[in-house]
PDB file of N, CA, C and O in Angstrom:
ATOM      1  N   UNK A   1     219.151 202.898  61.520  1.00  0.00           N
ATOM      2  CA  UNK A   1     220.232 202.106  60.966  1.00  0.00           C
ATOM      3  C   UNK A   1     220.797 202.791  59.732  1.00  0.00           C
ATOM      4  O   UNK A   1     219.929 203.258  58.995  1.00  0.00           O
ATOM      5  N   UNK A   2     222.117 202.964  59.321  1.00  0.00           N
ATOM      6  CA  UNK A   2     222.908 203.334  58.239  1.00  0.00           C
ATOM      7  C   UNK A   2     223.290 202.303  57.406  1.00  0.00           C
ATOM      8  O   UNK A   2     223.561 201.186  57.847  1.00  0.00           O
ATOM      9  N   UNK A   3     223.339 202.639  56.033  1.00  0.00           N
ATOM     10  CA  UNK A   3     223.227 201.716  54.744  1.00  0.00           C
ATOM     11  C   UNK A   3     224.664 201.644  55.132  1.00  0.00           C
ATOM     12  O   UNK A   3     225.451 202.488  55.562  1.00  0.00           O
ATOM     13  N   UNK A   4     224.783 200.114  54.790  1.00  0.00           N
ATOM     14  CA  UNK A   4     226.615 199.428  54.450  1.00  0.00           C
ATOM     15  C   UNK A   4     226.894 200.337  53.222  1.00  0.00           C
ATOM     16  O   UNK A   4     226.146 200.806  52.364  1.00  0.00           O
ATOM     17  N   UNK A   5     228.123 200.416  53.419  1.00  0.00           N
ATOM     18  CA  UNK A   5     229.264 201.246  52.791  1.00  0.00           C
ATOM     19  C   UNK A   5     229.993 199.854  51.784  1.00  0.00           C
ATOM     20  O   UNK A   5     230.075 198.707  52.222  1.00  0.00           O
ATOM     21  N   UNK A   6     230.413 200.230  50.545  1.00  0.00           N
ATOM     22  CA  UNK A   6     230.821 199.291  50.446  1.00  0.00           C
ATOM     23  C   UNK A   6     232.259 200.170  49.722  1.00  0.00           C
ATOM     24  O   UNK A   6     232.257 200.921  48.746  1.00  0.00           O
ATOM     25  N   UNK A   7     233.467 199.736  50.637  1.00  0.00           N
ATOM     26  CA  UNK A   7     234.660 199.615  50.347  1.00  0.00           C
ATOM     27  C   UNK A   7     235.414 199.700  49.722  1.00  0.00           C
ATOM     28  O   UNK A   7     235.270 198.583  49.223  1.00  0.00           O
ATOM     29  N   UNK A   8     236.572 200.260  49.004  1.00  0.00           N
ATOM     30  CA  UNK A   8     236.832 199.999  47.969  1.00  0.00           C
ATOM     31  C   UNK A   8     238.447 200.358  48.070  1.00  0.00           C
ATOM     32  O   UNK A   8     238.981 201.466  48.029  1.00  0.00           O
ATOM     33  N   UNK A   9     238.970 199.211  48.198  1.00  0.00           N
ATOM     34  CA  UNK A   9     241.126 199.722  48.393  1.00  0.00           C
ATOM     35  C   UNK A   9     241.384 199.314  47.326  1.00  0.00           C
ATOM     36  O   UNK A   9     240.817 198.414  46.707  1.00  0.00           O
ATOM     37  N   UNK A  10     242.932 200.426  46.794  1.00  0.00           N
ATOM     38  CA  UNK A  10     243.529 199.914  45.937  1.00  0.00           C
ATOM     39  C   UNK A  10     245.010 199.519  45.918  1.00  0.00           C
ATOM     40  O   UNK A  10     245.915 199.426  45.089  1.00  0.00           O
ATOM     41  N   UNK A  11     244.843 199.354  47.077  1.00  0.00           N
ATOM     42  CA  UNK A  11     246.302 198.804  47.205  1.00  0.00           C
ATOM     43  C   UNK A  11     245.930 197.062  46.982  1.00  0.00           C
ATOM     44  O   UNK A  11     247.038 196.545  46.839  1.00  0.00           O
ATOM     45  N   UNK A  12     244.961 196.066  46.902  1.00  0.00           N
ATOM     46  CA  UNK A  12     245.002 195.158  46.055  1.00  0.00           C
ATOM     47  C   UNK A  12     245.735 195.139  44.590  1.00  0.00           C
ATOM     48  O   UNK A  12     246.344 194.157  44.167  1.00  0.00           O
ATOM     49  N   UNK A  13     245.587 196.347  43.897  1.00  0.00           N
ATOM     50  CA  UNK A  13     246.162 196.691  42.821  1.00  0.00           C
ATOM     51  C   UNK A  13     247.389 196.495  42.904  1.00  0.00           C
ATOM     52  O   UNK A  13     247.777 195.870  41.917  1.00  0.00           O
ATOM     53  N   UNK A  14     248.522 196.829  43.905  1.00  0.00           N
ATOM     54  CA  UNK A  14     249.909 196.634  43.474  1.00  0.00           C
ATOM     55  C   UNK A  14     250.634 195.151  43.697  1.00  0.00           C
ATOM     56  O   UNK A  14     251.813 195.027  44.030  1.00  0.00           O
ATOM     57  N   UNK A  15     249.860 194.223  43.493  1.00  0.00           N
ATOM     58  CA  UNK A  15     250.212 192.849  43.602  1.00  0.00           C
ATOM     59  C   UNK A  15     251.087 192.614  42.332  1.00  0.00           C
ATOM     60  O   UNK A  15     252.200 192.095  42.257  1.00  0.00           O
ATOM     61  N   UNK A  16     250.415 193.052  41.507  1.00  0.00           N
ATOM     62  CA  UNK A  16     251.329 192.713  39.975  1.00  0.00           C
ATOM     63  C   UNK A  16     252.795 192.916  40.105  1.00  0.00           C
ATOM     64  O   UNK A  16     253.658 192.041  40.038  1.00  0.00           O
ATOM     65  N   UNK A  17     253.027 194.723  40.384  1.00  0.00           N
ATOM     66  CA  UNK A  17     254.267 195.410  40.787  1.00  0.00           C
ATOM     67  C   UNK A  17     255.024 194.302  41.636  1.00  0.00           C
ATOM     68  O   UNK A  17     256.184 194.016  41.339  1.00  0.00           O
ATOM     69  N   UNK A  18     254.269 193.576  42.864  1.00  0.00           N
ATOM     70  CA  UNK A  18     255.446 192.769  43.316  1.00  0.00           C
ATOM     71  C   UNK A  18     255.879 191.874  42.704  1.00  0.00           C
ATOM     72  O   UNK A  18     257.027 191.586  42.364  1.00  0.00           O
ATOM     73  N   UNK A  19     254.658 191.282  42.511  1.00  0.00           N
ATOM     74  CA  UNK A  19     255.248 190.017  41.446  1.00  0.00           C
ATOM     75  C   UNK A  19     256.128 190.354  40.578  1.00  0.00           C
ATOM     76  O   UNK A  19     257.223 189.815  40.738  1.00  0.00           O
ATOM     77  N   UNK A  20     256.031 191.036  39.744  1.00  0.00           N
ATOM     78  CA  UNK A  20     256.768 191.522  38.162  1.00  0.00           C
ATOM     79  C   UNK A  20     258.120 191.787  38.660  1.00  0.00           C
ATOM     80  O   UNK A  20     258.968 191.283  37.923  1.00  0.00           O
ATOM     81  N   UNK A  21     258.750 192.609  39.987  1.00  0.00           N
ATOM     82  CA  UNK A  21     259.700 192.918  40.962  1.00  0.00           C
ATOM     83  C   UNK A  21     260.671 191.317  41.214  1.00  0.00           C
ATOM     84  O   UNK A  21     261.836 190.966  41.027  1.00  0.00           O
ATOM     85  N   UNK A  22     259.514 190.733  41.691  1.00  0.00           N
ATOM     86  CA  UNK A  22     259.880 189.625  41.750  1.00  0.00           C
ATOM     87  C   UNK A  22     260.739 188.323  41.160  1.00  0.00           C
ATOM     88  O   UNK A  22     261.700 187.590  41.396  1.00  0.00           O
ATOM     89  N   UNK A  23     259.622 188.603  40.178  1.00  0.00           N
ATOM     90  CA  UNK A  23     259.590 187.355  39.186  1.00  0.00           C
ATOM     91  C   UNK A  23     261.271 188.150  38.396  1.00  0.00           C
ATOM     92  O   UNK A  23     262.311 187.497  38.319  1.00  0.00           O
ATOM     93  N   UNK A  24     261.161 189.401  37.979  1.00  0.00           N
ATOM     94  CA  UNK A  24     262.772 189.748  37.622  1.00  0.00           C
ATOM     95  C   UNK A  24     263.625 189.151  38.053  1.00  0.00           C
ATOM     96  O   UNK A  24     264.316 188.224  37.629  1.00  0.00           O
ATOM     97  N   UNK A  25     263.563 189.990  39.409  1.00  0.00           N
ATOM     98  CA  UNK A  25     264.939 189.425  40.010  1.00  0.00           C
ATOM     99  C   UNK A  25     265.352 188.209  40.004  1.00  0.00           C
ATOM    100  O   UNK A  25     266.496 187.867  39.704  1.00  0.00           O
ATOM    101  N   UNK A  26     264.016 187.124  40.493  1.00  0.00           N
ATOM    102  CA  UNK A  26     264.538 185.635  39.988  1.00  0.00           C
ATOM    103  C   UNK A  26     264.816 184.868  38.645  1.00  0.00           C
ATOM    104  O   UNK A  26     265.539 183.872  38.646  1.00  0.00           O
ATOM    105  N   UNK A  27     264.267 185.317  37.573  1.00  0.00           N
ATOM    106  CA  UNK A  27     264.689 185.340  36.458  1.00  0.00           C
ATOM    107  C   UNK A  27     266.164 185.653  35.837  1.00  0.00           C
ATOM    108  O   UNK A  27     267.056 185.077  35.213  1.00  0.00           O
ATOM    109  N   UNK A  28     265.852 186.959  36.413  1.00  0.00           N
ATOM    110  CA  UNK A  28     267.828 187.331  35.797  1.00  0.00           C
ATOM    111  C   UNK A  28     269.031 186.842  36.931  1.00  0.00           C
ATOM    112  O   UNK A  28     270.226 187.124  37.024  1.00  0.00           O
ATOM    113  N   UNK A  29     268.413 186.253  37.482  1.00  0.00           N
ATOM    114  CA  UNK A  29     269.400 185.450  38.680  1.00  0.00           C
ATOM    115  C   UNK A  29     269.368 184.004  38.694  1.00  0.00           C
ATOM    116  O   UNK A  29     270.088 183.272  39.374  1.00  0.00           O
ATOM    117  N   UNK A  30     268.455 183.659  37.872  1.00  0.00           N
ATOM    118  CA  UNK A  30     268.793 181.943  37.458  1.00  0.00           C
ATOM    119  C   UNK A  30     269.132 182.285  36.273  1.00  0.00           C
ATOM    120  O   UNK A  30     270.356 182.215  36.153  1.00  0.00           O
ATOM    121  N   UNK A  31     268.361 182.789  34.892  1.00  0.00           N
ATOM    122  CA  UNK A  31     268.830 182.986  33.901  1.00  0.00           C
ATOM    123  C   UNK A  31     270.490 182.771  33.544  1.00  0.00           C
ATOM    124  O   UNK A  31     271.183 181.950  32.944  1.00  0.00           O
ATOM    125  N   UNK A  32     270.734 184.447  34.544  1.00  0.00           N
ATOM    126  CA  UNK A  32     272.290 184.591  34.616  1.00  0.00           C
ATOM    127  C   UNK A  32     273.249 183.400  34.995  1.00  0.00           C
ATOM    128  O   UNK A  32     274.320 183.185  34.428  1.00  0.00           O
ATOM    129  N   UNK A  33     272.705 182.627  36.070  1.00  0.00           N
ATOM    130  CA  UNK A  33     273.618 181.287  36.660  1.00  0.00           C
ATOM    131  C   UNK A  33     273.496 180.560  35.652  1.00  0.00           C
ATOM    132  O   UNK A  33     274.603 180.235  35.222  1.00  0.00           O
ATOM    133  N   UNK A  34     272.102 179.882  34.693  1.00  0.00           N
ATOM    134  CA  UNK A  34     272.171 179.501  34.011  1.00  0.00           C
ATOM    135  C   UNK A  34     273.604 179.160  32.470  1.00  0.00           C
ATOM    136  O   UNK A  34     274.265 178.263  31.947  1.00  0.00           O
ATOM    137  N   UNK A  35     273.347 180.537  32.412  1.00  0.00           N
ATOM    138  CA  UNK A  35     274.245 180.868  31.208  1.00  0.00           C
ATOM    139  C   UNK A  35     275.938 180.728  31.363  1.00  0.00           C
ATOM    140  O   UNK A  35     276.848 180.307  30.649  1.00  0.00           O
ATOM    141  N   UNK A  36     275.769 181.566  33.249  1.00  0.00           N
ATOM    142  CA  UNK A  36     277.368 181.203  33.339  1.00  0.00           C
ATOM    143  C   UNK A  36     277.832 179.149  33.440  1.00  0.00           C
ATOM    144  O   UNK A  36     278.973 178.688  33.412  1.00  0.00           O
ATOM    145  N   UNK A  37     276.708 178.466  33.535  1.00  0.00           N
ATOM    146  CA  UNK A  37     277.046 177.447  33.406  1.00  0.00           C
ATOM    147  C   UNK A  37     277.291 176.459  32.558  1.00  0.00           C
ATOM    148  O   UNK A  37     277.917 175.403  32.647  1.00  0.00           O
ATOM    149  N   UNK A  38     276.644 177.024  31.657  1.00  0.00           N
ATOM    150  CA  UNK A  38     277.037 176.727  30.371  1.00  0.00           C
ATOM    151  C   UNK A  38     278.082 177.046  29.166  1.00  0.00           C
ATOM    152  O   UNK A  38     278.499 176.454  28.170  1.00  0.00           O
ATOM    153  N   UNK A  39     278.296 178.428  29.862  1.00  0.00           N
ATOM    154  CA  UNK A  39     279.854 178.656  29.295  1.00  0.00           C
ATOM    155  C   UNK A  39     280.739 178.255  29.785  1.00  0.00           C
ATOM    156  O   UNK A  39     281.607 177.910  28.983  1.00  0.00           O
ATOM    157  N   UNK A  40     281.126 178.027  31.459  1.00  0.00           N
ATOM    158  CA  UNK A  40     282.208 177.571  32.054  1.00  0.00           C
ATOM    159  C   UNK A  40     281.874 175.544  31.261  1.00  0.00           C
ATOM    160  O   UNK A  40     282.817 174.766  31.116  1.00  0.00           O
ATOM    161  N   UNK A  41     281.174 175.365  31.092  1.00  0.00           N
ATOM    162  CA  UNK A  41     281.293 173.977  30.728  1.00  0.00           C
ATOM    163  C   UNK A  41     281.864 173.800  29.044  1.00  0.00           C
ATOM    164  O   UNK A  41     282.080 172.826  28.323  1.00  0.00           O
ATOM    165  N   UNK A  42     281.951 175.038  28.903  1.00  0.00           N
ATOM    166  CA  UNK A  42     282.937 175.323  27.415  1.00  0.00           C
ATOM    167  C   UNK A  42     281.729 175.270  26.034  1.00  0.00           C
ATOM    168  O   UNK A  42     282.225 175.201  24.910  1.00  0.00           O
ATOM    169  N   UNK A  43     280.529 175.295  26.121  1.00  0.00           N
ATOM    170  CA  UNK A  43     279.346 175.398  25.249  1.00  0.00           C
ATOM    171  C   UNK A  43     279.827 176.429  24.060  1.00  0.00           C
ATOM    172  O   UNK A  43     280.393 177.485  24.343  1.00  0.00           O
ATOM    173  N   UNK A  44     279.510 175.970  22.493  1.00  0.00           N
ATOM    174  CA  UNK A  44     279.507 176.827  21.359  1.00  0.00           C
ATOM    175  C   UNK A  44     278.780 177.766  21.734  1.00  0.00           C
ATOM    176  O   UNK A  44     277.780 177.459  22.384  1.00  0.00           O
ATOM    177  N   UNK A  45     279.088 179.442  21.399  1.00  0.00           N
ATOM    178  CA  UNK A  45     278.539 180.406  21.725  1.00  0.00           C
ATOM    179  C   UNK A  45     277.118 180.499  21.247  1.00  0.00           C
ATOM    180  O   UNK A  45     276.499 181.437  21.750  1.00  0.00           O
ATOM    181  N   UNK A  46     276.515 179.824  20.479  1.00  0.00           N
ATOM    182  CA  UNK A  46     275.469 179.297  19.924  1.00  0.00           C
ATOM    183  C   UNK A  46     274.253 178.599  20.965  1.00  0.00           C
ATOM    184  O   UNK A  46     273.069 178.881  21.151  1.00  0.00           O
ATOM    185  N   UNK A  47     275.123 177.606  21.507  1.00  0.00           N
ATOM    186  CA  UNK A  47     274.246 176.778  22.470  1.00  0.00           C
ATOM    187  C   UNK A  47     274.325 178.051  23.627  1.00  0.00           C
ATOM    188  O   UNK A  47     273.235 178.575  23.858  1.00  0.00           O
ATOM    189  N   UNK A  48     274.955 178.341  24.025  1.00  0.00           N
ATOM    190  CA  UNK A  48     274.794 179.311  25.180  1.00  0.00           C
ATOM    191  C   UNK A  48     273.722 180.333  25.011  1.00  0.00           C
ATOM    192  O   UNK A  48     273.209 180.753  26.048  1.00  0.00           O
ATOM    193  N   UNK A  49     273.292 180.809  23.842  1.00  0.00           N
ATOM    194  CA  UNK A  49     272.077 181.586  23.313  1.00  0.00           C
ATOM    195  C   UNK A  49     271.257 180.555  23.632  1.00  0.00           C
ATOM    196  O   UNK A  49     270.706 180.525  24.733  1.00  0.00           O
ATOM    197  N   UNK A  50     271.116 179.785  22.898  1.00  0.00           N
ATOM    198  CA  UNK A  50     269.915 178.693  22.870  1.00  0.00           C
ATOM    199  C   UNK A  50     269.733 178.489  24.407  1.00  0.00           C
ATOM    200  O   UNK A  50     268.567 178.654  24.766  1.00  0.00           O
ATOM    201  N   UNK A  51     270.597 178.175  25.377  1.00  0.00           N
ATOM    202  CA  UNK A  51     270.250 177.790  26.602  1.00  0.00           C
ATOM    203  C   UNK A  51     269.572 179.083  27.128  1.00  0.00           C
ATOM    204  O   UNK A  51     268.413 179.120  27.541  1.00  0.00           O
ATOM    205  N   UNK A  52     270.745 180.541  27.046  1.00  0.00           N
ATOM    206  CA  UNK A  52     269.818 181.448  27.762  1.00  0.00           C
ATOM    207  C   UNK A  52     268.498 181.758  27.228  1.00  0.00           C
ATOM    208  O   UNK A  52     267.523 182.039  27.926  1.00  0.00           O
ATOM    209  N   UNK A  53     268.514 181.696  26.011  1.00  0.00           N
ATOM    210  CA  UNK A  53     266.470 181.909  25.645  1.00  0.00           C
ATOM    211  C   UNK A  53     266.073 180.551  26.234  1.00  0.00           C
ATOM    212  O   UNK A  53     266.339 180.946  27.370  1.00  0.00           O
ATOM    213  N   UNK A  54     265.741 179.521  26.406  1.00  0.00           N
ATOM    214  CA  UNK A  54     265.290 178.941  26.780  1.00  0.00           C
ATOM    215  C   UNK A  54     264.902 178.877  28.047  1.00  0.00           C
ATOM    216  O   UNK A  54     263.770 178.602  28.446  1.00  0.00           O
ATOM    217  N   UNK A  55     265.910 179.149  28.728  1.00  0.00           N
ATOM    218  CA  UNK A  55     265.486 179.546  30.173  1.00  0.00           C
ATOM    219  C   UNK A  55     264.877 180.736  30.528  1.00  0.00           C
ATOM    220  O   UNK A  55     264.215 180.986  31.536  1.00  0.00           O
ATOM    221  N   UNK A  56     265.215 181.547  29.453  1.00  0.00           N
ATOM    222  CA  UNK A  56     263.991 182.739  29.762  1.00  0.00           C
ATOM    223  C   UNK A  56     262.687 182.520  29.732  1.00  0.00           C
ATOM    224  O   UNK A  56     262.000 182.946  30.661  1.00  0.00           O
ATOM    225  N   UNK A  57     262.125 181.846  28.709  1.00  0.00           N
ATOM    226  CA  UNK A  57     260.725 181.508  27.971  1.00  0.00           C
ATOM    227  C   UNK A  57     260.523 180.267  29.134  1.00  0.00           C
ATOM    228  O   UNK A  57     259.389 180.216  29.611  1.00  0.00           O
ATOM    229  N   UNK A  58     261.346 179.429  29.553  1.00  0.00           N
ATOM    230  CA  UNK A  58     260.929 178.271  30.580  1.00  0.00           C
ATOM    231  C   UNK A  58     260.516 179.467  31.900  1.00  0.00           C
ATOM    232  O   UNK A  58     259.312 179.517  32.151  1.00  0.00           O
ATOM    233  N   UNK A  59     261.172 180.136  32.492  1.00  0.00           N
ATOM    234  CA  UNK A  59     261.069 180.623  33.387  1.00  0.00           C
ATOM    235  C   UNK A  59     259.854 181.367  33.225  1.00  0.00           C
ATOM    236  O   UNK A  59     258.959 181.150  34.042  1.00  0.00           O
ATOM    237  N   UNK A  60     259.692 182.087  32.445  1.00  0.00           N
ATOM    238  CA  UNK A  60     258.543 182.854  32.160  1.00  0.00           C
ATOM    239  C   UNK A  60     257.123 182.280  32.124  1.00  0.00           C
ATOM    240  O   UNK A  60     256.163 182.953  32.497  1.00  0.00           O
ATOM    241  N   UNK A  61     257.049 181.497  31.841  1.00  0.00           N
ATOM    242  CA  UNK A  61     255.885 179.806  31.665  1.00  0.00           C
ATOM    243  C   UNK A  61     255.661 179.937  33.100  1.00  0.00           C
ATOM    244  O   UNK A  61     254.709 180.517  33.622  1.00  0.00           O
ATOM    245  N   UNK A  62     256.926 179.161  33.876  1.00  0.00           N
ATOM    246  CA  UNK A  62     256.613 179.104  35.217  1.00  0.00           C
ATOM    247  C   UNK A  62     255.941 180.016  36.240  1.00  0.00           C
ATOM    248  O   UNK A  62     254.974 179.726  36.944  1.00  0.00           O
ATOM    249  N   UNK A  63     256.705 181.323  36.198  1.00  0.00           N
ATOM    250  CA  UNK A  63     256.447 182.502  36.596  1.00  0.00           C
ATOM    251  C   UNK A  63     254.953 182.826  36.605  1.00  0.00           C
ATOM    252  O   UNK A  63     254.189 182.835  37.571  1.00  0.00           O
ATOM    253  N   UNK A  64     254.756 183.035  35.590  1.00  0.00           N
ATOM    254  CA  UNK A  64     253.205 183.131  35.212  1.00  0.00           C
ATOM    255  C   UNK A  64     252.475 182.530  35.755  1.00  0.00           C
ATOM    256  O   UNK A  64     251.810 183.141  36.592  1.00  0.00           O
ATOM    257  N   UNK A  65     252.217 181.068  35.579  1.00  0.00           N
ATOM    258  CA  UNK A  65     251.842 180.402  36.486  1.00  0.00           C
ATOM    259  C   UNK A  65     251.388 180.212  37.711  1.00  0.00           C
ATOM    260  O   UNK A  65     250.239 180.065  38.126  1.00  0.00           O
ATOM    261  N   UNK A  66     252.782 180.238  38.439  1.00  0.00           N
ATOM    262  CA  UNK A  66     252.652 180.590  40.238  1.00  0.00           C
ATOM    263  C   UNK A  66     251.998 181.378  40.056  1.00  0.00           C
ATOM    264  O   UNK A  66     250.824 181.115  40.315  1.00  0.00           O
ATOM    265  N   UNK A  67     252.264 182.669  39.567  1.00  0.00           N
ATOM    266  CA  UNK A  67     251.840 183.867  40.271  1.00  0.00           C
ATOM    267  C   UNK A  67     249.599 183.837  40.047  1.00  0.00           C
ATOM    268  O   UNK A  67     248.766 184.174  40.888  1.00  0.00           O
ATOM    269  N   UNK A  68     249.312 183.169  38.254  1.00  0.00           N
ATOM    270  CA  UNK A  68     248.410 183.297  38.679  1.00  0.00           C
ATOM    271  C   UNK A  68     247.365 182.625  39.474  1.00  0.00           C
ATOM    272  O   UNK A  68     246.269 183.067  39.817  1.00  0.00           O
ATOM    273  N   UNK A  69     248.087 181.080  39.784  1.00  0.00           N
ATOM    274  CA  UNK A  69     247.519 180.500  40.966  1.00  0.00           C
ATOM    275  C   UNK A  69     247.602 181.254  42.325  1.00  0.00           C
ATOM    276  O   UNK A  69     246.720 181.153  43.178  1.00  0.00           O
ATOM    277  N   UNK A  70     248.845 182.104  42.487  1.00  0.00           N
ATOM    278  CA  UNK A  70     248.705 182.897  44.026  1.00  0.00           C
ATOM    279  C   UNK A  70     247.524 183.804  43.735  1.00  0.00           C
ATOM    280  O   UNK A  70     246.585 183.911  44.524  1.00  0.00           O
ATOM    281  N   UNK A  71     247.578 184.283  42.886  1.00  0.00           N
ATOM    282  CA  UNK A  71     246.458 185.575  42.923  1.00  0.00           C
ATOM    283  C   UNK A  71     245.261 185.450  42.681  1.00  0.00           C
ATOM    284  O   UNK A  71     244.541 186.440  42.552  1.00  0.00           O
ATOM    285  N   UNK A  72     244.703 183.924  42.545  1.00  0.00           N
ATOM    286  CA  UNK A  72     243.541 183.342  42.192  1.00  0.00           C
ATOM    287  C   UNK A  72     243.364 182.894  43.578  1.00  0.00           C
ATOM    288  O   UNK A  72     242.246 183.277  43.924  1.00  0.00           O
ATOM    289  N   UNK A  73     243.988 182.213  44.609  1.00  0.00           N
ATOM    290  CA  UNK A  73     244.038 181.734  45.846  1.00  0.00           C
ATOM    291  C   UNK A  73     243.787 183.239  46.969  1.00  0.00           C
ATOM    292  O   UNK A  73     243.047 183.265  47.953  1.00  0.00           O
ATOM    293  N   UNK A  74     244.565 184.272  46.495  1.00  0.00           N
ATOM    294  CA  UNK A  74     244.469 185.224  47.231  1.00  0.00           C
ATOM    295  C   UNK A  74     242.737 186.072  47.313  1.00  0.00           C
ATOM    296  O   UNK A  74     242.048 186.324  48.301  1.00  0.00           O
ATOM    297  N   UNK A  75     242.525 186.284  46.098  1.00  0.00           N
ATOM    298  CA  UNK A  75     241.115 186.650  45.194  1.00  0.00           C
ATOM    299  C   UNK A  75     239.902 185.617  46.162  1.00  0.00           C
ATOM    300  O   UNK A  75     238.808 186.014  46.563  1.00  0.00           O
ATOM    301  N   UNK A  76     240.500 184.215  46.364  1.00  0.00           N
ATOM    302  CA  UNK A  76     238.965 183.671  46.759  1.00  0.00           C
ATOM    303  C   UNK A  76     239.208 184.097  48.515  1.00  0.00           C
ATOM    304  O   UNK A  76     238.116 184.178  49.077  1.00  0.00           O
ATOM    305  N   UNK A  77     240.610 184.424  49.616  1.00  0.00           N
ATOM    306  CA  UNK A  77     240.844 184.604  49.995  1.00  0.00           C
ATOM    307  C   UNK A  77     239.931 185.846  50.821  1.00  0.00           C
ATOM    308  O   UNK A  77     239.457 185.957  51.952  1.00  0.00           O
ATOM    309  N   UNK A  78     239.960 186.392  50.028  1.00  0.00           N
ATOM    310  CA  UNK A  78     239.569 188.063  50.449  1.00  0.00           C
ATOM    311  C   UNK A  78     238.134 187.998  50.038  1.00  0.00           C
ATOM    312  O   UNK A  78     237.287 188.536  50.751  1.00  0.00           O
ATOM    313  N   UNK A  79     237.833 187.437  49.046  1.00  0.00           N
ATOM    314  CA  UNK A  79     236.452 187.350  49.027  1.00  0.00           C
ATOM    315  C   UNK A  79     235.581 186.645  50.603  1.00  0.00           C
ATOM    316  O   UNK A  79     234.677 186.991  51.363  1.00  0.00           O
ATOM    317  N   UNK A  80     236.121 185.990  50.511  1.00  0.00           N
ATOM    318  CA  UNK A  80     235.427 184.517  51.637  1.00  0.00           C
ATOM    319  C   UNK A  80     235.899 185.866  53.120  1.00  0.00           C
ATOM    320  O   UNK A  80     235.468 185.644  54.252  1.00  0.00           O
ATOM    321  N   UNK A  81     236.470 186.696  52.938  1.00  0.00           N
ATOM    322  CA  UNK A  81     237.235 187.207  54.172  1.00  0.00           C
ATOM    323  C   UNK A  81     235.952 188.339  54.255  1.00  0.00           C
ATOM    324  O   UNK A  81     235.632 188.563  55.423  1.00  0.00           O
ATOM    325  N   UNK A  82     235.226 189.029  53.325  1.00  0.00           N
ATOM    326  CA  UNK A  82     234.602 190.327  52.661  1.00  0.00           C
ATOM    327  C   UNK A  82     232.897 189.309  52.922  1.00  0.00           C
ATOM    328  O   UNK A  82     231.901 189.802  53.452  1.00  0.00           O
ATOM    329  N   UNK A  83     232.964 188.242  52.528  1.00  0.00           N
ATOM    330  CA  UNK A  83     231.465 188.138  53.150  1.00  0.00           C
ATOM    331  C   UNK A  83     230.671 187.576  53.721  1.00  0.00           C
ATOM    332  O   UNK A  83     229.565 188.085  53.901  1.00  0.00           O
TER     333      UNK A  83
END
């Protein structure tokens, strides 16, 4: 009999890269809608700052979040799959 090998990929590693890919694009694509909606509604150039940071830092909260519940779900995933 031959000793188990034990495994080792790193393409687990580029999960972040998607996410981070991700989480951009949806960010600067609500962000952006965000902001244009608040200027077409005629907002002091003031509040329109205030709205777009806010939705950055809200979004970012969120973001985080999901992602580290997916990758905590994925993690017990592959474990339970590995033994």
């Amino acid at each position: 009999m031959s000793k188990a090998q034990i495994e080792t990929h790193k393409s687990s590693r580029a999960g972040w890269l998607r996410a981070a890919v991700l989480g951009a694009n949806d960010g600067t694509l609500s962000t952006a809608s965000l902001v244009v909606g608040v200027t077409a509604a005629g907002a002091a150039q003031k509040n329109i700052l205030l709205a777009g940071v806010a939705s950055l830092v809200a979004g970012a909260m969120s973001m985080a979040a999901g992602e580290y519940v997916s990758v905590q779900s994925q993690a017990g995933v592959e474990r339970a799959a590995t033994a």
